[in-house]
N, C-alpha and C positions, 0 to 999 in steps of 0.2 A: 367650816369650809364651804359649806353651799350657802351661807349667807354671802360669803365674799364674790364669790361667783358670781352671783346674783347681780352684785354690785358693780362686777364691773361688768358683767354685758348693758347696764342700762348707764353705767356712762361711757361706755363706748357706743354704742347709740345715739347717745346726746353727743358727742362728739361729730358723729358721723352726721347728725343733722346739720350743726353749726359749720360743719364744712360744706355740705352741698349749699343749705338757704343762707349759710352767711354772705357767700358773694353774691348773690343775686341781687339780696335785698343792695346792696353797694351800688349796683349798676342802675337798678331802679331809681334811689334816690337822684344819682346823679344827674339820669335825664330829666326828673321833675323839677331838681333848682337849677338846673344850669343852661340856659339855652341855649347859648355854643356850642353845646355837646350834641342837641338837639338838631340843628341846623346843619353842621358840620358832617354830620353823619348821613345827611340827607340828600344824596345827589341832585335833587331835580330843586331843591330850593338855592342848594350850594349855586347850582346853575344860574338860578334867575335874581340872586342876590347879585353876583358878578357882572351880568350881565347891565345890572340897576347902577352900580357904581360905575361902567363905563360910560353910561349914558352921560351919569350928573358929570363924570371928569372930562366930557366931550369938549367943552366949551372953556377949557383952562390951560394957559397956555402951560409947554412942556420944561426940558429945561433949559437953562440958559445955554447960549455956545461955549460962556465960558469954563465952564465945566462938564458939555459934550465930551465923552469920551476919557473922562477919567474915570476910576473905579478904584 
């Protein structure tokens, strides 16, 4: 009887690990391969990326009229 006991507080333990540090380690991976996630998340780059593609699309014409105003 106390060997079972025993048993199960230490894999309820390890349970109880694998549930706090299992999602962490999840979130972490994500931000080291994924850059979008990286960036996305990041208001002041989110900003200055937006800002960089308005520039380069300043000089390109919009749309045509003949498809002005449909949707």
């Amino acid at each position: 009887m106390r060997h079972l006991k025993w048993t199960l507080y230490v894999a309820g333990f390890f349970v109880v690990l694998l549930v706090f540090f299992g999602s962490r380690s999840t979130a972490q991976l994500a931000e080291k391969e994924n850059h979008c996630f990286t960036c996305h998340t990041n208001a002041q780059k989110l900003i200055q990326i937006t800002r960089e593609i308005a520039k380069v699309d300043k000089g390109r014409p919009g749309a045509s009229a003949e498809t002005e105003g449909e949707g």
